[in-house]
PLY file of the C-alpha trace (Angstrom):
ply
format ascii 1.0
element vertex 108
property float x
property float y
property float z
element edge 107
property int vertex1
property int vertex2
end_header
-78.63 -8.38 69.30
-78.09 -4.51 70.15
-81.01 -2.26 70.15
-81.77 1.19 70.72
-84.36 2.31 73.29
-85.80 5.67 72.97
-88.32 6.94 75.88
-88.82 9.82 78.30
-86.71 10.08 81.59
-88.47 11.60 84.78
-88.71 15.19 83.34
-90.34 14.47 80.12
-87.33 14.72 78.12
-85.97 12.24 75.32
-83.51 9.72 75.41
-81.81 7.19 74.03
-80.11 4.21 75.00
-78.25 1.57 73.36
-78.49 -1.49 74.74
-75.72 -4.42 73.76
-76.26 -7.94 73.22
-76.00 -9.16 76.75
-78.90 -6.51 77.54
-76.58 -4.08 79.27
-76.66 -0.42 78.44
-73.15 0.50 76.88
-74.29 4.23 75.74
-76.50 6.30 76.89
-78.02 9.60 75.52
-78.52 13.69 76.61
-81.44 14.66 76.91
-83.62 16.17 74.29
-86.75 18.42 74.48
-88.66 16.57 70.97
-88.44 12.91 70.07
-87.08 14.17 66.80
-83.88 15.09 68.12
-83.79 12.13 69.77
-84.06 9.99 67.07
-81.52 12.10 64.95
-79.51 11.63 67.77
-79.95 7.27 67.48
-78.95 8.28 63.70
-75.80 9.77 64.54
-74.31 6.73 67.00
-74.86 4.73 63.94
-72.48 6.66 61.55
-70.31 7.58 63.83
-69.91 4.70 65.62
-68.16 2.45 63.22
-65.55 5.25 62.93
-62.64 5.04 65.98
-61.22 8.59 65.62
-64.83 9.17 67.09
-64.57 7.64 70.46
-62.95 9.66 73.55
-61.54 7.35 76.27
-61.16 8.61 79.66
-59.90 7.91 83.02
-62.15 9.29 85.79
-61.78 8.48 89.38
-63.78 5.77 89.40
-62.97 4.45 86.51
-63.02 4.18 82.61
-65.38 5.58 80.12
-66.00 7.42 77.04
-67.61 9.02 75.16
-68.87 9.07 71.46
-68.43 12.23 69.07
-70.85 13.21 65.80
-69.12 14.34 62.88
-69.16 18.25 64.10
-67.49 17.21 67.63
-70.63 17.27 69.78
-71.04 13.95 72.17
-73.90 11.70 71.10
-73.08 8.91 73.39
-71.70 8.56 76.50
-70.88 4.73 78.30
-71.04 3.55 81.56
-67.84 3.27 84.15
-65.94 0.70 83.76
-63.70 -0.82 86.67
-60.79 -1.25 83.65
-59.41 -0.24 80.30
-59.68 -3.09 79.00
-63.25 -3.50 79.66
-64.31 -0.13 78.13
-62.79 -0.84 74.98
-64.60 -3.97 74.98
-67.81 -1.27 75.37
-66.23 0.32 72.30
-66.37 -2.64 70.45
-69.99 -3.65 71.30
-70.82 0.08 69.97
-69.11 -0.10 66.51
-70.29 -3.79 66.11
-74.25 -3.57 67.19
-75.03 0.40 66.48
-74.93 0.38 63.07
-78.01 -1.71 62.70
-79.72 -1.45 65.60
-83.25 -1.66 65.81
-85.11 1.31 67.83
-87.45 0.30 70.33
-89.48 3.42 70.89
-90.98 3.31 74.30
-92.77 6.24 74.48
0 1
1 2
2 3
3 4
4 5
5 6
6 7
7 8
8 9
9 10
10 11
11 12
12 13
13 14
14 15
15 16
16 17
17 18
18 19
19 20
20 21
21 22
22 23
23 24
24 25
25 26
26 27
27 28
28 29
29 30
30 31
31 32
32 33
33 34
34 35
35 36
36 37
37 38
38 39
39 40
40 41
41 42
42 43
43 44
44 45
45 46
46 47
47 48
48 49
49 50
50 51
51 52
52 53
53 54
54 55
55 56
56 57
57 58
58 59
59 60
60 61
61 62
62 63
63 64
64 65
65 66
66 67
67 68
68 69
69 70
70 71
71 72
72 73
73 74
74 75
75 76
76 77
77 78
78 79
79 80
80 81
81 82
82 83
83 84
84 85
85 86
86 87
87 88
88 89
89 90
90 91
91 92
92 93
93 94
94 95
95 96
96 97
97 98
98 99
99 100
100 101
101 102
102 103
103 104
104 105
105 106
106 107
């Protein structure tokens, strides 16, 4: 089952993580100066992500990503690289199936 994780990086800042059902991360958050935006933020990869004009893809040079949009164009989300197309939309899919009722795990 897909879960969010929400805890402090190195700096002391917030993020969030979602982490699919193999345990991988498939999106991963900015970073936020209060827990509150960070959770706001886990609210807004679960409304958006059902929705597919939300989700960027991109071609970098080492590979595929993309990102995830809120509603007013800002990114919420962004994935991993992936070594192919094909695989990133798989991440795409394992973001609009498991965010919308993902459990947080608040780990700070």
């Amino acid at each position: 089952m897909a879960s969010f994780q929400v805890f402090r990086d190195v700096r002391g800042e917030y993020r969030y993580r979602l982490k699919g059902d193999n345990g991988e991360i498939v999106l991963a958050s900015e970073a936020y100066t209060t827990k509150t935006s960070a959770l706001s933020g886990v609210e807004s990869v679960k409304r958006n992500a059902p929705i597919e004009e939300q989700y960027r893809r991109k071609q970098i040079s080492t590979g595929y990503c993309f990102n995830l949009l809120a509603a007013n164009g800002e990114i919420v989300g962004v994935s991993e690289v992936y070594m192919s197309a094909a695989a990133r939309d798989k991440g795409i899919e394992a973001v609009k199936r498991g965010a919308p009722s993902a459990p947080i795990n608040d780990l700070v």
